[in-house]
LOTOR-775187 format. One line per 10 residues: number of its first residue (from 1); their letters; for each residue x, y, z of N, C-alpha, C. Coordinates in Angstrom, 3 decimals. Each point is the difference from the previous one (the first is absolute). Example, Ala and Ser with C-alpha at 12.3 -4.5 7.8 and 13.67 -1.06 7.14 Angstrom:
// LOTOR-775187
1> as> 13.190 -5.690 7.800 -0.890 1.190 0.000 0.900 1.200 0.000 | -0.350 1.050 -0.720 0.820 1.190 0.060 -0.770 1.090 0.730
This chain:
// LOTOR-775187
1> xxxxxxxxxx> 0.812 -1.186 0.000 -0.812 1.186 0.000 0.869 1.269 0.000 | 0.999 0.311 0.443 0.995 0.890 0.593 0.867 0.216 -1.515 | 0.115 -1.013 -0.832 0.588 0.067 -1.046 -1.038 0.608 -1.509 | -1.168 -0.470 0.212 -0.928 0.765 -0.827 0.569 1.635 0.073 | -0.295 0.174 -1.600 0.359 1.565 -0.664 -1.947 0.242 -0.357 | 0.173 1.207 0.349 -2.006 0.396 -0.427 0.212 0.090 -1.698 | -1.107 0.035 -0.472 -0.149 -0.336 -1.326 0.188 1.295 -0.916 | 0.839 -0.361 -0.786 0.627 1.426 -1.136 1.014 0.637 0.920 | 0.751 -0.505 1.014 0.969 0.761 0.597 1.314 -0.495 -0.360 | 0.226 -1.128 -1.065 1.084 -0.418 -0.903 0.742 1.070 -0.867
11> xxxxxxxxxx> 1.172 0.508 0.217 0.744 0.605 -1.069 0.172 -0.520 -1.266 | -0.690 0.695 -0.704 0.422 -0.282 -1.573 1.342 -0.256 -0.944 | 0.312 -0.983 -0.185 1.608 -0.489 -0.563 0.394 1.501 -0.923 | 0.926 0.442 0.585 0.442 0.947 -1.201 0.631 0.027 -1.353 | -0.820 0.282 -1.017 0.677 -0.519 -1.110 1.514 0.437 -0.881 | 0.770 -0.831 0.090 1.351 0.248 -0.743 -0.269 0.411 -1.346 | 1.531 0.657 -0.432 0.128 0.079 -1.388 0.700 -0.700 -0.601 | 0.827 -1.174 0.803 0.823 -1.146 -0.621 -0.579 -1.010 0.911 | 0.436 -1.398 -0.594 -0.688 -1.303 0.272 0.567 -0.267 1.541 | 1.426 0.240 0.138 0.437 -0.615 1.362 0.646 1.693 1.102
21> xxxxxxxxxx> -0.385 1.283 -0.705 0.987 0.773 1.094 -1.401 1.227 0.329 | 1.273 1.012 0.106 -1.289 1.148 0.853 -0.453 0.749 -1.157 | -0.916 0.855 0.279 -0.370 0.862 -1.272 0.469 1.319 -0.012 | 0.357 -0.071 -0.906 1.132 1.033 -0.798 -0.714 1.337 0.161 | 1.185 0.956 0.628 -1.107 1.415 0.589 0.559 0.897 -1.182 | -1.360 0.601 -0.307 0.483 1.004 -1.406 0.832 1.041 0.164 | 0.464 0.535 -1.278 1.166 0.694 -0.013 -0.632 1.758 0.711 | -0.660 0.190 -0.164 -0.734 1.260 0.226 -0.443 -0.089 1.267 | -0.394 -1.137 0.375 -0.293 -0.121 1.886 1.316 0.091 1.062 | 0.868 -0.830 -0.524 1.690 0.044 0.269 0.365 1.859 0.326
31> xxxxxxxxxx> -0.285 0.555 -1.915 0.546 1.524 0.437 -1.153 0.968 0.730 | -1.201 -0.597 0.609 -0.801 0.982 0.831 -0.048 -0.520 1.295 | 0.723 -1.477 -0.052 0.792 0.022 1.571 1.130 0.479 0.547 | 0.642 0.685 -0.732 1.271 0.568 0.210 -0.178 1.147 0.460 | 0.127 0.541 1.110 -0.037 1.664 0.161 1.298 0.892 -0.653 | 0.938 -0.485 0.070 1.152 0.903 -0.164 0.386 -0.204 -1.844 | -0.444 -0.788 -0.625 -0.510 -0.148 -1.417 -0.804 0.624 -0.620 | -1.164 0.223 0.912 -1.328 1.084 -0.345 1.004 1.404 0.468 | 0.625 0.516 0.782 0.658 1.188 0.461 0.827 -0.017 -0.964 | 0.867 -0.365 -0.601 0.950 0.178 -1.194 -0.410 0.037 -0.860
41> xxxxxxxxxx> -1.243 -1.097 -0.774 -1.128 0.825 -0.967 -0.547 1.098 0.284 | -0.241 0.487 0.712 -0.885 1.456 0.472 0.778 1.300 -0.165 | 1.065 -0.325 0.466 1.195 1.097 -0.126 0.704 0.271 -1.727 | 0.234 -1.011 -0.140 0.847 -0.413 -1.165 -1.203 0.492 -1.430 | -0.919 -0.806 -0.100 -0.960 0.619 -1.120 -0.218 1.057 -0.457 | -0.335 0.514 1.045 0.007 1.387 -0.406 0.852 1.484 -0.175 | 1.348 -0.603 0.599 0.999 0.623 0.026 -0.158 -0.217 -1.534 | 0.616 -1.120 -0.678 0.279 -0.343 -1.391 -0.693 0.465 -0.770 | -1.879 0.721 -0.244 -0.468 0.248 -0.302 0.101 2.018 -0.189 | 0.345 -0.083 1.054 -0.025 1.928 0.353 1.463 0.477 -0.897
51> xxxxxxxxxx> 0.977 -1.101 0.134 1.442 0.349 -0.737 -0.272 -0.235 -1.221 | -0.794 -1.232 -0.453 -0.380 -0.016 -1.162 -0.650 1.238 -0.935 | -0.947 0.176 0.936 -0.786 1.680 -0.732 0.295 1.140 0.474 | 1.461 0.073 0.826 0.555 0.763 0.088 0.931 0.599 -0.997 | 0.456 -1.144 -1.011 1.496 0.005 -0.613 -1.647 0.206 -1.323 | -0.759 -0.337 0.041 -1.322 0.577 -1.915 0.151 0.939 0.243 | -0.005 0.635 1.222 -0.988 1.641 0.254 1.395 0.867 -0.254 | 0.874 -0.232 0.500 1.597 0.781 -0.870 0.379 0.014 -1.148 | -0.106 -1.478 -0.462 0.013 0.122 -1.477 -1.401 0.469 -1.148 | -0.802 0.383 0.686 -0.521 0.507 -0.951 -0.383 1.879 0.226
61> xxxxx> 1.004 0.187 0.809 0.035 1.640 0.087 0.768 0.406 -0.984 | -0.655 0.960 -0.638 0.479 0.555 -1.509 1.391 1.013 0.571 | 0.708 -0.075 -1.044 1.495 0.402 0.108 -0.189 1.597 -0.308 | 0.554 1.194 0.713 -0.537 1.197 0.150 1.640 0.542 -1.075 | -0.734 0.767 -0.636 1.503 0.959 -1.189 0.226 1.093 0.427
């Protein structure tokens, strides 16, 4: 009696993505578990972006005679 589980209180087998190991955690879950990965993307992006349209916005200032 003591060993009875109540009914539907069984954990559901979790399903793998290979026949015999664990399931493979996606590449995008990996980099939004990373904090200091997300902080070096955060920083870094947009730096590259602002230098990027920093270096259009010079070159396309017209040359004064």
């Amino acid at each position: 009696m003591a060993d009875e589980k109540a009914p539907g209180s069984e954990a559901a087998p979790e399903p793998t993505g290979e026949a015999g190991g664990e399931e493979r955690i996606p590449f995008f879950q990996q980099v939004l578990d990373n904090p200091f990965l997300l902080l070096f993307l955060g920083v870094t992006i947009p730096t590259v972006f602002y230098l990027i349209w920093g270096i259009i916005e010079v070159a396309n200032i017209p040359i004064g005679k």
